[in-house]
C-alpha positions in Angstrom: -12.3 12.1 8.1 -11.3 9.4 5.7 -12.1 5.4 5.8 -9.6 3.2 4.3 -10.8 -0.4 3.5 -7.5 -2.8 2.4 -8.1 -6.1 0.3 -6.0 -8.5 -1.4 -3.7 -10.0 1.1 -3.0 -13.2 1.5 -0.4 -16.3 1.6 2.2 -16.8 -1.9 5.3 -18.6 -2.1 8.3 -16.8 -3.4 8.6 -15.3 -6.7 4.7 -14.8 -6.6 2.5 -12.2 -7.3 -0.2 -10.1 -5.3 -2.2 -7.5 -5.5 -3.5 -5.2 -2.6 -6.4 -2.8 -2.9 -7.3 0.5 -0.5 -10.8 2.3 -1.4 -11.1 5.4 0.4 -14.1 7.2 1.7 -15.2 10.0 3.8 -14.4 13.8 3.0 -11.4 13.9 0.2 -10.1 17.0 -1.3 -8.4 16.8 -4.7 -5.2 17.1 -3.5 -3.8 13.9 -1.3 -1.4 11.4 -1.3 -2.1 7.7 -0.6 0.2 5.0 0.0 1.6 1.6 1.7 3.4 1.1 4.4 4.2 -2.2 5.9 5.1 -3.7 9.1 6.7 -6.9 10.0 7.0 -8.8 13.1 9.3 -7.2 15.8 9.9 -4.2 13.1 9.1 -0.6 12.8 6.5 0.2 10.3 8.6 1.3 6.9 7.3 3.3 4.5 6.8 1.0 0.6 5.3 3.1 -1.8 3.0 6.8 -2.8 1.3 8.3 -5.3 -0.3 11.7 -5.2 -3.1 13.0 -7.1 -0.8 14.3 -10.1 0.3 10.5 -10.3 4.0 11.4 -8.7 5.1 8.4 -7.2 7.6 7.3 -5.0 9.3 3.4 -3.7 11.5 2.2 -1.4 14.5 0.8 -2.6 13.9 -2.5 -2.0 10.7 -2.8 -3.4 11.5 -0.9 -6.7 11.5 -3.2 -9.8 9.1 -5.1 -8.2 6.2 -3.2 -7.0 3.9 -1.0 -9.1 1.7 1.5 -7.3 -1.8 2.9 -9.0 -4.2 4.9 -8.2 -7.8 4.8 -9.9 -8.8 8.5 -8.8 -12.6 7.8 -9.8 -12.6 5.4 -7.1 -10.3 7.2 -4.7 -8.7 3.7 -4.7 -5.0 2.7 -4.3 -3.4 -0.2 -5.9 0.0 -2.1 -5.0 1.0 -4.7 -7.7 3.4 -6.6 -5.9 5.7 -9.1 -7.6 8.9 -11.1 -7.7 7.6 -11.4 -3.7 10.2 -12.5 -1.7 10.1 -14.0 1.9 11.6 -10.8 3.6 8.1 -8.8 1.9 6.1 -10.8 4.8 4.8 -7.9 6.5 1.1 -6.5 7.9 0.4 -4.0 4.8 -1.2 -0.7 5.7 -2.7 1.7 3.5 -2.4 5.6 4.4 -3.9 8.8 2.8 -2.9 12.0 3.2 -4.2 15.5 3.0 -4.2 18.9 4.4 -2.1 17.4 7.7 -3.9 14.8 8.3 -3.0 11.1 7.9 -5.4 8.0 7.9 -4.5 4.4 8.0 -6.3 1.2 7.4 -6.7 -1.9 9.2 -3.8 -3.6 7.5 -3.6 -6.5 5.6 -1.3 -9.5 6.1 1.0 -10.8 3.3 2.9 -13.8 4.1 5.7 -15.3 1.3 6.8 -18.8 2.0 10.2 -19.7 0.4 
């Protein structure tokens, strides 16, 4: 089973930056993919951005140009440098990972962009 602790949320006004954080822990295997996905209020949950363990990555379209994901494998950690934050990004940010089926999520973290 895999932990996933998120960090890095918090309250910016448009055209700011942020930066999340996701450490994992637990029992990883080399291959995996780890990502964000965010909800907003009254919203499905929409998928934002992966990386797998060959650095492979993938964005939605209306995050691309803006957001940056990174993995630091070392630290089974996933990074999401958010920028150009706009007020439709408000969301609850979750962090996945993904391997051999099996999908863990974290707690979420809230980002909140004022205009």
């Amino acid at each position: 089973q895999v932990q996933l602790v998120e960090s890095g949320g918090g309250l910016v006004q448009a055209g700011g930056s942020l930066r999340l954080s996701c450490a994992a822990s637990g029992t990883i295997f080399s291959i995996n993919v780890m990502g964000w996905y965010r909800q907003a209020p009254g919203k499905e949950r929409e998928f934002v951005a992966t990386s797998n363990n060959v650095g492979s990555t993938k964005y939605a379209d209306s995050v691309k140009g803006r957001f940056t994901i990174s993995r630091d494998h070392a630290l089974n950690t996933v990074y999401l440098q958010m920028n150009s934050l706009k007020p439709e990004d408000t969301a609850v940010y979750y962090c996945n990972h993904l391997q051999t089926g099996r999908s863990s999520w974290g707690q979420g973290t809230q980002v909140t962009v004022s205009s």
